[in-house]
C-alpha positions as MATLAB code, in Angstrom:
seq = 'XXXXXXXXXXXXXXXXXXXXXXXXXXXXXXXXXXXXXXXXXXXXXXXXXXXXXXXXXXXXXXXXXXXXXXXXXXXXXXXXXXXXXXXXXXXXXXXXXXXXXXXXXXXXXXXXXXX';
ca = [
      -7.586    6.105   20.301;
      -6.375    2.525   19.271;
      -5.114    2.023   15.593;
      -8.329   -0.667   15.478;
     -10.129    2.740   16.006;
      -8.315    3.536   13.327;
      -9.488    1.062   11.083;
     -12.279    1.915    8.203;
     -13.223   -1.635    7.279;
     -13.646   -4.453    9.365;
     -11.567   -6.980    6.077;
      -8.463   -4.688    6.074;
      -5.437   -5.283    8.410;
      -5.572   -2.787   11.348;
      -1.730   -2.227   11.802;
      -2.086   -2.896   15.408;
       0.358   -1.773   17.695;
       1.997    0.836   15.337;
       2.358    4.475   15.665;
      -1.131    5.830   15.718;
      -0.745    8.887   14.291;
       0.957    7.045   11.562;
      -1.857    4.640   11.016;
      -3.981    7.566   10.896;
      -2.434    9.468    8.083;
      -1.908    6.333    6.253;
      -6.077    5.466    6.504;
      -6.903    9.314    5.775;
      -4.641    9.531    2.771;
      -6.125    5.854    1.630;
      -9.170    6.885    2.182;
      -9.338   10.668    0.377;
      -6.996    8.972   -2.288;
      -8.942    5.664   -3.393;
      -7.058    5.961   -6.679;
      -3.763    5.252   -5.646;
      -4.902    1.693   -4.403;
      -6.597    0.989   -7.770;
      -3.128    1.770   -9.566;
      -1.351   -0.390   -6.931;
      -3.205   -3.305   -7.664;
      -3.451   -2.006  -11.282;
       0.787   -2.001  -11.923;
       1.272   -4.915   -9.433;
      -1.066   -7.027  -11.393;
       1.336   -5.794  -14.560;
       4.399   -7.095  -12.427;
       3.270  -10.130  -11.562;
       1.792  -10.769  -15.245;
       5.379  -10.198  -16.695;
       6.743  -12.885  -14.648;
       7.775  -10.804  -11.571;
       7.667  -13.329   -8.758;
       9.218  -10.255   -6.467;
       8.435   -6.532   -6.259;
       8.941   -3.814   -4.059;
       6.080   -1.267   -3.521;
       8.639    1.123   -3.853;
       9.001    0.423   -7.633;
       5.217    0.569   -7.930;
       5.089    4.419   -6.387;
       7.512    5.522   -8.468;
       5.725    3.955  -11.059;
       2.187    5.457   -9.830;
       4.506    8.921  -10.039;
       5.518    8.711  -13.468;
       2.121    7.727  -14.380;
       0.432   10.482  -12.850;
       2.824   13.364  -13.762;
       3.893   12.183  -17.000;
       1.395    9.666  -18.874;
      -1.654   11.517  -17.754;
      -3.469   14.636  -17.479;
      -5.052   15.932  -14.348;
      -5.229   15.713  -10.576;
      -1.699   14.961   -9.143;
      -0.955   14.120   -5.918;
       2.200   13.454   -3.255;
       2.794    9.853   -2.088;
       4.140    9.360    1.106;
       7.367    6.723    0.935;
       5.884    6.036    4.845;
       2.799    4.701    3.634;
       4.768    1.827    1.172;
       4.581   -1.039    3.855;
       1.167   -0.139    4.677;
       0.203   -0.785    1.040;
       2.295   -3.510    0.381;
       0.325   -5.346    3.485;
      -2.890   -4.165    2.635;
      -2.675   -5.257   -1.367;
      -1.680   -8.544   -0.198;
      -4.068   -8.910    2.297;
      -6.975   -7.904   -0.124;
      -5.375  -10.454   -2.070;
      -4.469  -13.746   -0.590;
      -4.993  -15.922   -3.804;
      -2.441  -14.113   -5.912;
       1.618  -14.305   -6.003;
       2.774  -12.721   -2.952;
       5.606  -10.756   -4.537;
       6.342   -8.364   -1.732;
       8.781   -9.003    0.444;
       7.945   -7.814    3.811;
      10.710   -6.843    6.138;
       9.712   -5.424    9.756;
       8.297   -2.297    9.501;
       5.868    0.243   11.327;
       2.617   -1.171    9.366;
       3.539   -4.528   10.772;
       2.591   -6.320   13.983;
       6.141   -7.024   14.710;
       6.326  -10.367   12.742;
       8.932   -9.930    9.436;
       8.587  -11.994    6.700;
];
């Protein structure tokens, strides 16, 4: 099975060329945890509207973690610091209009081209 196998949606970025058993848990976990993208773009929307002109998606799950254990009640769940560059990607692919505040370094969810 390729990762474009992989891939759920024909827009999203298909992480070609990676692990595929990492591109796999990445898309199941994204896909059984929709909410964890909405407070991505959610808190990096918050960044960028207090002037933030870089992030790290790092900052934004420990964020998401404080939110969800502390700030609300409910359904909790474990975040994966693997799936980070995978997010970071796939927020700023869904969003190509907006700041670009993540700085991408080579990674896994990458197709071997750092910027």
């Amino acid at each position: 099975m390729s990762a474009t196998d992989l891939l759920p949606f024909p827009d999203l970025p298909p992480f070609e060329d990676k692990p595929p058993a990492l591109v796999e848990a990445f898309w199941s976990f994204h896909e059984s945890n929709p909410q964890v993208y909405g407070l991505i773009d959610r808190f990096t929307r918050q960044a960028i509207a207090a002037g933030r002109e870089r992030f790290g998606m790092k900052a934004v799950f420990e964020r998401i973690r404080w939110y969800t254990t502390v700030e609300t009640q409910g359904e909790t769940f474990k975040l994966n610091n693997n799936y980070t560059s995978f997010y970071a990607r796939l927020w700023m692919h869904r969003n190509p209009t907006m700041p670009q505040v993540f700085a991408l370094r080579k990674s896994v969810a990458d197709d071997g081209a750092a910027t």
